[in-house]
C-alpha positions in Angstrom: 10.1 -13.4 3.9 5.9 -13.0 4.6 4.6 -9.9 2.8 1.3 -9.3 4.5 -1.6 -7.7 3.0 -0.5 -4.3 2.9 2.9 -5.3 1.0 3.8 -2.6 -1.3 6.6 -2.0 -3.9 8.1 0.6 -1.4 8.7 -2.7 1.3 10.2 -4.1 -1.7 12.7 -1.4 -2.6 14.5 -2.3 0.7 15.2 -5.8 0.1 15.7 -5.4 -4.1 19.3 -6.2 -3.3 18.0 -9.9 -3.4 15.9 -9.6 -6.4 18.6 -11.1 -8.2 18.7 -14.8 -6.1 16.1 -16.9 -4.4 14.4 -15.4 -1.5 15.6 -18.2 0.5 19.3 -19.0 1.7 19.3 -22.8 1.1 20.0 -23.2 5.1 16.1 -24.4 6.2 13.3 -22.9 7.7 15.3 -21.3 10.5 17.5 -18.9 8.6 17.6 -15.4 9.1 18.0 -13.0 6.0 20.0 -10.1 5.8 19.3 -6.9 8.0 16.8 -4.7 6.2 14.8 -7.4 4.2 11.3 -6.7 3.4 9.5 -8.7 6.6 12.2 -11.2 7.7 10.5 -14.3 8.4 12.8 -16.6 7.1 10.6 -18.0 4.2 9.3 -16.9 0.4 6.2 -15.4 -0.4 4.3 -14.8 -3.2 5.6 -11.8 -3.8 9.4 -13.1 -3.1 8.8 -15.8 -5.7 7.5 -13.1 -8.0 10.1 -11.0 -7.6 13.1 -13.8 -7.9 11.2 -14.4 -11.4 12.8 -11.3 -12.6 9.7 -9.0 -12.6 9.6 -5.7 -11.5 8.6 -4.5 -8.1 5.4 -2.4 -10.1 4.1 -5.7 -11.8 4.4 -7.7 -8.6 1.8 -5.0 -6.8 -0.5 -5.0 -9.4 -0.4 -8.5 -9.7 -1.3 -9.1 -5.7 -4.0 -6.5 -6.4 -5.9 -9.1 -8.3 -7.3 -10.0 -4.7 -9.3 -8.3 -2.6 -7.5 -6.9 0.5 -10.1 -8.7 2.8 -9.0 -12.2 0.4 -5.0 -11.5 0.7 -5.9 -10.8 5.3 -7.5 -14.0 5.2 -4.6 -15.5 3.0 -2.1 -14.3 5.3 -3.7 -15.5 8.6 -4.7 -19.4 6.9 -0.4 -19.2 5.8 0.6 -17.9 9.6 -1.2 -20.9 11.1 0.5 -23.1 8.4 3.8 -21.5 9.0 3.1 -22.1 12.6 2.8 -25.6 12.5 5.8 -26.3 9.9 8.0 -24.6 12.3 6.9 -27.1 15.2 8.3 -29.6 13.4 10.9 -28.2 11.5 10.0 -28.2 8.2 9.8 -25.6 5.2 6.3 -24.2 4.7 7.4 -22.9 1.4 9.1 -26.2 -0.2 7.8 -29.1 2.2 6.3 -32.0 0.5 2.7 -32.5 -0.5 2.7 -34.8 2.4 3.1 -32.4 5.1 0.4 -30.2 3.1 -2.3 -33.1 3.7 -0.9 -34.1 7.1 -1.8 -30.5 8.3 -5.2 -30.2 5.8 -5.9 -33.9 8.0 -5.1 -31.8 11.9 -7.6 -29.1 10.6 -9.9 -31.5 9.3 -9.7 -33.9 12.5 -10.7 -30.1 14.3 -14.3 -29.9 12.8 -13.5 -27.5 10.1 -15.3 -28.1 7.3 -14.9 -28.8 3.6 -15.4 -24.8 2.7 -12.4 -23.9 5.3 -10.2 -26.3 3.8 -10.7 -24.8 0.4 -9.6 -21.8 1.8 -6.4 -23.2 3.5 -5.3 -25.0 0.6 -5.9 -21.6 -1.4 -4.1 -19.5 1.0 -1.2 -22.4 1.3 -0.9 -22.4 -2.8 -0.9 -18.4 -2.5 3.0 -18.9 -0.9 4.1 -22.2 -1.4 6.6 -23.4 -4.0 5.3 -25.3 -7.0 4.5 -29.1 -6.6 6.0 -30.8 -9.8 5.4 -27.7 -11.7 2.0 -27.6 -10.7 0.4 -25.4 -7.7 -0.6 -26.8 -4.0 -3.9 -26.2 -5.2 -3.6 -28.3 -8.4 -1.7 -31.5 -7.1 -3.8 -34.4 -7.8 -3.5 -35.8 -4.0 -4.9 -32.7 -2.6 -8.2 -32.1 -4.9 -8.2 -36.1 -3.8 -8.2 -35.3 -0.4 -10.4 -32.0 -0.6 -13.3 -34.5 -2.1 -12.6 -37.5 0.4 -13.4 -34.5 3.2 -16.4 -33.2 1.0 -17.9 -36.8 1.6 -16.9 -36.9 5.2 -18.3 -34.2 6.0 -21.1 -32.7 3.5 -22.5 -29.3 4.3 -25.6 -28.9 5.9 -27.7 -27.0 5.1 -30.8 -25.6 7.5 -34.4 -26.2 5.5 -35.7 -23.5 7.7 -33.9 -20.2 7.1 -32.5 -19.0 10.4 -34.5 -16.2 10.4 -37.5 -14.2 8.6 -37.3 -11.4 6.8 -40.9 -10.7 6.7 -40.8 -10.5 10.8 -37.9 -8.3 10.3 -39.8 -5.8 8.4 -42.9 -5.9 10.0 -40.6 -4.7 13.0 -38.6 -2.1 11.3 -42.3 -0.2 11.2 -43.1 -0.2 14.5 -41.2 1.3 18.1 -38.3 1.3 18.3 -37.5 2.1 14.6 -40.7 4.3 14.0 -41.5 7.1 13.7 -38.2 7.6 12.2 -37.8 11.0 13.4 -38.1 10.2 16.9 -36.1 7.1 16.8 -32.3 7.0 18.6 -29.3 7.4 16.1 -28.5 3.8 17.3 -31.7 2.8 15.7 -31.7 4.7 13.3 -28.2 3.7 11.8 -29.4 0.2 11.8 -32.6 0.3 10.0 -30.7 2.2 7.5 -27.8 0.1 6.9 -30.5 -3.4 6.9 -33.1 -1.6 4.3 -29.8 -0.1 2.3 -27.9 -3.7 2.2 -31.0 -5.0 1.4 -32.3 -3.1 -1.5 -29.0 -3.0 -3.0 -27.9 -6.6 -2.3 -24.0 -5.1 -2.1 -21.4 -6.2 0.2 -20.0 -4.8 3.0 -17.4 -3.1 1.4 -19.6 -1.9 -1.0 -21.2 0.1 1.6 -18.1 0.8 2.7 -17.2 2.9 -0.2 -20.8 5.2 -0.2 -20.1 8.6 0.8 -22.3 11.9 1.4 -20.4 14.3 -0.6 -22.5 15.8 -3.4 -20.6 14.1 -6.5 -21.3 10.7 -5.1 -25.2 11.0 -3.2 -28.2 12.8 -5.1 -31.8 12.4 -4.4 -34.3 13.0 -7.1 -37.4 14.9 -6.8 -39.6 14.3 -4.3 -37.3 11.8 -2.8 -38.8 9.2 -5.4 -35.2 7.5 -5.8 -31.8 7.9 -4.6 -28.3 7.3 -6.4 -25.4 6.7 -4.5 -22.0 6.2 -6.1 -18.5 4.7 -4.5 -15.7 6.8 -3.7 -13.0 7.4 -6.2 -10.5 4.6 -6.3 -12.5 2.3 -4.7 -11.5 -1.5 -5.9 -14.8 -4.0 -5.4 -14.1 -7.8 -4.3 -15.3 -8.6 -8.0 -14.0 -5.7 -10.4 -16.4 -4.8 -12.9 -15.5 -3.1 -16.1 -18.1 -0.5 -15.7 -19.1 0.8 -12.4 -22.3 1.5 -11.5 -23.9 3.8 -8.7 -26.3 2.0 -6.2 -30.0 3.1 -7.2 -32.1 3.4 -4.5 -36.4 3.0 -5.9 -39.0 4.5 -2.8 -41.7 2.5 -1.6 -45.1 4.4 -2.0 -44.1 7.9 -1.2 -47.0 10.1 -0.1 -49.5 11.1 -0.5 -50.8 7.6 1.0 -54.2 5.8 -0.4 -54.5 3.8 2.4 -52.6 2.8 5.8 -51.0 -0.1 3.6 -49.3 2.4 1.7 -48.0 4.4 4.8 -46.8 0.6 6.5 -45.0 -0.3 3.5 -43.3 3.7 3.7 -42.1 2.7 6.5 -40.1 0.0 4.9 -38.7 2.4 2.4 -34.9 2.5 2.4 -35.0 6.6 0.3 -36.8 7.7 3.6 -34.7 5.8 5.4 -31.5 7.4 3.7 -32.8 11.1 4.0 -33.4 10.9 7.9 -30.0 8.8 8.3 -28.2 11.4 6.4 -29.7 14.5 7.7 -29.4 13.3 11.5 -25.8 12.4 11.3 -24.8 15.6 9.6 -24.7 16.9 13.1 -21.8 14.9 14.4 -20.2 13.1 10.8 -16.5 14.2 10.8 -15.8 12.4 7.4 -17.6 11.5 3.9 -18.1 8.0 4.4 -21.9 7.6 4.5 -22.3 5.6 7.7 -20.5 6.9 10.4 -20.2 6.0 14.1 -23.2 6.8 16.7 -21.7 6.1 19.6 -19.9 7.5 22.3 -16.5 8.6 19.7 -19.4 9.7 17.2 -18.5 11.2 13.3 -15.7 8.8 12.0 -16.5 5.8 9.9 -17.9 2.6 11.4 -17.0 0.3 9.0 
Protein backbone atom coordinates (compact mmCIF):
# COMPACT_ATOMS: atom_id res chain seq x y z
CA UNK A 1 0.00 0.00 0.00
CA UNK A 2 1.12 3.93 -1.17
CA UNK A 3 0.48 6.41 1.62
CA UNK A 4 0.59 9.70 -0.22
CA UNK A 5 1.51 12.90 1.38
CA UNK A 6 -1.45 13.57 3.35
CA UNK A 7 -1.21 9.99 5.10
CA UNK A 8 -2.40 10.32 8.55
CA UNK A 9 -2.69 7.92 11.56
CA UNK A 10 -6.60 8.03 11.05
CA UNK A 11 -5.89 6.20 7.16
CA UNK A 12 -3.93 3.91 9.29
CA UNK A 13 -6.54 2.92 11.88
CA UNK A 14 -8.45 1.27 8.99
CA UNK A 15 -5.90 -1.14 7.95
CA UNK A 16 -4.21 -1.70 11.80
CA UNK A 17 -5.58 -5.17 11.38
CA UNK A 18 -2.34 -5.81 9.45
CA UNK A 19 0.00 -4.09 11.69
CA UNK A 20 0.84 -7.32 13.06
CA UNK A 21 2.40 -8.97 9.39
CA UNK A 22 4.17 -7.57 6.42
CA UNK A 23 2.37 -5.12 4.41
CA UNK A 24 2.74 -7.37 1.55
CA UNK A 25 1.09 -10.92 0.93
CA UNK A 26 4.19 -12.73 -0.45
CA UNK A 27 2.08 -13.18 -3.92
CA UNK A 28 4.12 -10.25 -6.16
CA UNK A 29 3.54 -7.00 -7.26
CA UNK A 30 -0.06 -7.79 -8.43
CA UNK A 31 -1.79 -8.68 -5.27
CA UNK A 32 -4.59 -7.12 -3.94
CA UNK A 33 -4.98 -6.54 -0.06
CA UNK A 34 -7.82 -6.91 1.85
CA UNK A 35 -10.98 -4.60 1.39
CA UNK A 36 -10.59 -1.50 3.57
CA UNK A 37 -6.64 -1.18 3.64
CA UNK A 38 -5.19 2.09 3.93
CA UNK A 39 -4.61 3.00 -0.09
CA UNK A 40 -4.53 -0.53 -1.72
CA UNK A 41 -1.94 -0.42 -4.22
CA UNK A 42 -0.58 -3.67 -3.76
CA UNK A 43 2.96 -2.57 -2.47
CA UNK A 44 4.72 -1.25 1.10
CA UNK A 45 5.41 2.09 1.90
CA UNK A 46 7.26 3.83 4.19
CA UNK A 47 4.81 4.10 6.53
CA UNK A 48 3.74 0.23 5.94
CA UNK A 49 7.32 -0.74 6.69
CA UNK A 50 7.07 1.51 9.78
CA UNK A 51 4.19 0.19 10.91
CA UNK A 52 5.08 -3.76 10.41
CA UNK A 53 8.19 -2.65 12.73
CA UNK A 54 5.82 -2.61 15.57
CA UNK A 55 5.51 1.11 16.13
CA UNK A 56 2.60 2.89 16.83
CA UNK A 57 0.41 4.66 14.28
CA UNK A 58 1.37 8.25 16.39
CA UNK A 59 5.18 7.65 15.98
CA UNK A 60 4.85 6.77 12.37
CA UNK A 61 3.10 10.39 11.60
CA UNK A 62 5.51 12.20 13.42
CA UNK A 63 8.09 10.43 11.94
CA UNK A 64 6.89 11.28 8.10
CA UNK A 65 6.55 14.84 9.46
CA UNK A 66 10.27 15.06 9.42
CA UNK A 67 9.74 16.16 5.69
CA UNK A 68 8.24 18.94 4.33
CA UNK A 69 4.83 18.27 2.75
CA UNK A 70 6.09 19.89 -0.62
CA UNK A 71 9.39 17.01 -0.09
CA UNK A 72 6.98 13.90 0.79
CA UNK A 73 4.42 15.33 -2.99
CA UNK A 74 7.55 15.23 -4.70
CA UNK A 75 8.49 11.86 -3.08
CA UNK A 76 5.29 10.39 -3.96
CA UNK A 77 5.21 11.48 -7.62
CA UNK A 78 9.32 10.35 -8.27
CA UNK A 79 7.84 6.58 -6.47
CA UNK A 80 4.48 6.64 -8.83
CA UNK A 81 6.69 6.87 -11.89
CA UNK A 82 8.97 4.16 -10.44
CA UNK A 83 5.97 2.05 -9.47
CA UNK A 84 4.84 2.72 -13.02
CA UNK A 85 7.67 1.28 -14.67
CA UNK A 86 8.16 -1.89 -12.30
CA UNK A 87 4.68 -2.81 -13.03
CA UNK A 88 5.49 -2.80 -16.97
CA UNK A 89 7.62 -5.40 -16.33
CA UNK A 90 6.43 -7.17 -13.55
CA UNK A 91 8.59 -6.59 -10.96
CA UNK A 92 8.31 -5.45 -7.13
CA UNK A 93 9.09 -1.75 -6.73
CA UNK A 94 9.40 -2.34 -3.10
CA UNK A 95 11.82 -5.55 -3.01
CA UNK A 96 13.34 -5.63 -6.67
CA UNK A 97 16.93 -5.83 -6.93
CA UNK A 98 19.53 -2.99 -7.03
CA UNK A 99 19.66 -3.87 -10.61
CA UNK A 100 16.28 -2.84 -11.65
CA UNK A 101 16.94 0.40 -9.44
CA UNK A 102 19.91 1.46 -11.90
CA UNK A 103 18.28 0.08 -14.94
CA UNK A 104 15.45 2.66 -14.36
CA UNK A 105 17.97 5.51 -12.77
CA UNK A 106 19.89 4.54 -16.59
CA UNK A 107 15.97 5.21 -18.72
CA UNK A 108 15.76 8.60 -16.80
CA UNK A 109 19.22 9.32 -17.27
CA UNK A 110 19.22 8.28 -21.18
CA UNK A 111 15.98 11.08 -21.02
CA UNK A 112 18.19 14.19 -20.25
CA UNK A 113 17.45 14.47 -16.70
CA UNK A 114 20.23 15.45 -14.92
CA UNK A 115 22.46 14.54 -12.01
CA UNK A 116 20.27 16.74 -9.41
CA UNK A 117 16.89 14.83 -10.59
CA UNK A 118 18.45 11.56 -10.15
CA UNK A 119 19.40 12.52 -6.56
CA UNK A 120 15.95 13.09 -6.06
CA UNK A 121 14.60 9.74 -7.58
CA UNK A 122 16.97 7.70 -5.77
CA UNK A 123 15.84 9.64 -2.53
CA UNK A 124 12.24 9.34 -3.25
CA UNK A 125 12.94 5.40 -4.34
CA UNK A 126 14.95 4.82 -0.80
CA UNK A 127 11.80 6.72 0.94
CA UNK A 128 9.65 3.26 0.08
CA UNK A 129 11.76 0.69 -0.96
CA UNK A 130 12.98 -2.31 1.16
CA UNK A 131 16.43 -2.28 2.50
CA UNK A 132 19.35 -3.41 0.20
CA UNK A 133 21.58 -5.80 2.37
CA UNK A 134 20.59 -3.89 5.33
CA UNK A 135 21.53 -0.87 3.88
CA UNK A 136 19.05 1.89 2.14
CA UNK A 137 18.63 2.33 -1.89
CA UNK A 138 20.26 5.49 -1.21
CA UNK A 139 23.34 3.91 0.48
CA UNK A 140 24.07 0.82 -1.76
CA UNK A 141 27.58 1.26 -3.04
CA UNK A 142 26.41 0.60 -6.86
CA UNK A 143 24.06 3.41 -6.75
CA UNK A 144 26.30 6.39 -5.13
CA UNK A 145 28.66 4.62 -8.07
CA UNK A 146 26.30 5.22 -10.59
CA UNK A 147 24.96 8.73 -9.19
CA UNK A 148 28.91 9.96 -9.71
CA UNK A 149 29.49 8.09 -13.16
CA UNK A 150 26.14 10.43 -14.21
CA UNK A 151 27.67 13.49 -12.31
CA UNK A 152 30.73 13.19 -14.85
CA UNK A 153 28.39 12.59 -17.81
CA UNK A 154 26.67 15.13 -17.36
CA UNK A 155 28.08 18.09 -15.08
CA UNK A 156 25.86 20.95 -14.32
CA UNK A 157 26.10 23.96 -16.10
CA UNK A 158 26.06 26.71 -14.88
CA UNK A 159 25.16 30.23 -16.86
CA UNK A 160 28.27 33.02 -16.12
CA UNK A 161 25.72 35.56 -16.89
CA UNK A 162 22.82 35.56 -14.41
CA UNK A 163 19.56 35.12 -16.40
CA UNK A 164 18.38 38.23 -15.39
CA UNK A 165 19.25 41.69 -13.46
CA UNK A 166 18.03 42.69 -10.52
CA UNK A 167 19.19 46.23 -10.76
CA UNK A 168 16.91 46.45 -14.11
CA UNK A 169 14.24 44.98 -12.08
CA UNK A 170 14.27 47.71 -9.55
CA UNK A 171 14.86 50.45 -11.58
CA UNK A 172 11.48 49.28 -13.13
CA UNK A 173 9.55 48.56 -9.98
CA UNK A 174 9.82 52.81 -9.73
CA UNK A 175 8.52 53.69 -12.65
CA UNK A 176 4.66 53.08 -14.58
CA UNK A 177 3.24 50.56 -14.22
CA UNK A 178 4.25 49.93 -10.58
CA UNK A 179 4.35 53.73 -9.58
CA UNK A 180 2.88 55.75 -8.04
CA UNK A 181 1.83 52.93 -5.90
CA UNK A 182 -1.44 54.38 -5.23
CA UNK A 183 -2.58 54.49 -8.59
CA UNK A 184 -1.14 51.23 -9.75
CA UNK A 185 -3.70 48.05 -10.58
CA UNK A 186 -4.00 45.40 -7.72
CA UNK A 187 -2.37 43.06 -10.25
CA UNK A 188 0.61 45.24 -10.02
CA UNK A 189 0.44 45.99 -7.09
CA UNK A 190 0.44 42.30 -5.64
CA UNK A 191 3.53 41.64 -7.53
CA UNK A 192 5.77 44.44 -6.59
CA UNK A 193 4.91 43.45 -3.14
CA UNK A 194 5.42 39.86 -3.15
CA UNK A 195 9.15 40.55 -5.35
CA UNK A 196 10.38 43.42 -2.75
CA UNK A 197 8.86 41.13 0.28
CA UNK A 198 10.66 37.79 -1.02
CA UNK A 199 13.44 39.82 -1.57
CA UNK A 200 14.14 41.59 1.55
CA UNK A 201 13.32 38.63 3.52
CA UNK A 202 15.10 36.05 1.38
CA UNK A 203 12.14 33.31 2.66
CA UNK A 204 10.69 30.69 0.71
CA UNK A 205 7.54 30.40 -0.72
CA UNK A 206 6.01 28.76 1.98
CA UNK A 207 7.38 31.14 4.16
CA UNK A 208 5.22 33.69 2.66
CA UNK A 209 2.74 31.35 2.67
CA UNK A 210 2.33 31.38 6.26
CA UNK A 211 2.31 35.62 6.71
CA UNK A 212 -1.02 36.72 7.72
CA UNK A 213 -2.74 40.18 8.39
CA UNK A 214 -4.31 39.55 11.57
CA UNK A 215 -3.04 41.92 14.37
CA UNK A 216 -1.05 39.18 16.50
CA UNK A 217 1.04 38.29 13.53
CA UNK A 218 1.56 41.97 11.31
CA UNK A 219 2.58 45.35 13.21
CA UNK A 220 4.12 48.33 11.69
CA UNK A 221 6.13 50.59 13.87
CA UNK A 222 6.05 54.27 13.96
CA UNK A 223 6.09 56.06 11.12
CA UNK A 224 6.17 53.04 9.03
CA UNK A 225 10.12 52.83 9.71
CA UNK A 226 9.96 48.84 9.91
CA UNK A 227 7.49 46.18 9.76
CA UNK A 228 7.35 42.71 11.60
CA UNK A 229 5.53 40.03 10.25
CA UNK A 230 5.13 36.71 12.01
CA UNK A 231 3.89 33.05 10.57
CA UNK A 232 0.66 31.62 11.48
CA UNK A 233 0.34 29.39 14.43
CA UNK A 234 1.34 25.78 13.63
CA UNK A 235 3.06 26.65 10.73
CA UNK A 236 6.04 23.79 10.08
CA UNK A 237 9.02 25.55 7.79
CA UNK A 238 10.94 23.15 5.14
CA UNK A 239 13.98 23.58 7.65
CA UNK A 240 12.55 23.68 11.37
CA UNK A 241 14.21 25.94 13.51
CA UNK A 242 14.25 25.79 17.19
CA UNK A 243 13.33 29.23 17.62
CA UNK A 244 11.13 31.08 15.29
CA UNK A 245 11.52 34.20 14.20
CA UNK A 246 9.12 36.98 12.67
CA UNK A 247 10.20 38.44 9.22
CA UNK A 248 11.60 42.13 9.92
CA UNK A 249 10.89 44.28 7.37
CA UNK A 250 13.81 47.71 7.57
CA UNK A 251 12.25 50.99 5.19
CA UNK A 252 14.24 52.48 2.59
CA UNK A 253 14.58 56.35 3.27
CA UNK A 254 11.21 57.25 4.44
CA UNK A 255 10.29 60.88 4.05
CA UNK A 256 10.91 63.52 4.45
CA UNK A 257 13.23 63.16 1.19
CA UNK A 258 16.76 65.10 0.89
CA UNK A 259 16.96 64.61 -2.57
CA UNK A 260 15.05 62.73 -5.58
CA UNK A 261 17.60 59.83 -4.90
CA UNK A 262 16.01 59.35 -1.66
CA UNK A 263 12.36 59.43 -3.13
CA UNK A 264 13.71 56.70 -6.13
CA UNK A 265 15.09 54.44 -3.66
CA UNK A 266 11.35 54.87 -1.57
CA UNK A 267 10.13 53.60 -4.22
CA UNK A 268 11.99 50.46 -3.85
CA UNK A 269 10.96 50.19 -0.21
CA UNK A 270 9.19 46.82 0.52
CA UNK A 271 7.29 48.74 4.28
CA UNK A 272 5.60 51.12 1.71
CA UNK A 273 5.10 48.51 -0.39
CA UNK A 274 3.43 46.36 2.43
CA UNK A 275 1.12 49.22 3.81
CA UNK A 276 -0.47 49.95 0.29
CA UNK A 277 -0.66 46.07 -0.51
CA UNK A 278 -2.37 45.52 2.80
CA UNK A 279 -4.64 48.49 2.95
CA UNK A 280 -5.94 47.91 -0.85
CA UNK A 281 -6.72 44.33 -0.48
CA UNK A 282 -8.56 44.87 2.76
CA UNK A 283 -11.43 45.71 0.49
CA UNK A 284 -11.95 42.29 -1.11
CA UNK A 285 -9.47 39.76 1.41
CA UNK A 286 -11.89 37.02 2.65
CA UNK A 287 -9.13 35.25 4.80
CA UNK A 288 -5.87 36.13 6.92
CA UNK A 289 -3.33 34.98 4.71
CA UNK A 290 -1.41 38.10 3.72
CA UNK A 291 -1.46 37.76 -0.04
CA UNK A 292 -4.60 36.97 -1.36
CA UNK A 293 -6.04 36.59 -4.90
CA UNK A 294 -6.61 39.87 -7.27
CA UNK A 295 -8.24 38.43 -9.85
CA UNK A 296 -11.51 37.70 -11.14
CA UNK A 297 -12.49 35.03 -7.65
CA UNK A 298 -10.65 37.94 -5.58
CA UNK A 299 -10.17 37.56 -1.36
CA UNK A 300 -8.99 33.84 -0.91
CA UNK A 301 -5.33 32.96 -0.74
CA UNK A 302 -3.16 32.78 -3.85
CA UNK A 303 -0.62 30.69 -2.79
Amino acid sequence: MVLGPDFSPRRLSLGDSRQGRSPLTGRGYHSSPPAGAVEALGVASEGAHLLASGLSTEVVETILQSRAPSTRKLYALKWKLFTSWCGHRQQDPVNCPVGSVLEFLQSRLSAGLSHSTLKVYVAAIAAYHAPLGGLSVGKDPLVTRFLRGALRLRPPVRPRVPSWDLSVVLEALCRPPFEPVEEISDRFLTLKTVLLLALSSLKRIGDLQALSVAPSFLDFAPGLSKAFLFPKAGYVPKVPTSTPRPVVLQAFCPPPFRDADQQKLNCMCPVRALDAYVHRAARWRKSDQLFVCYGPQKGPPCF
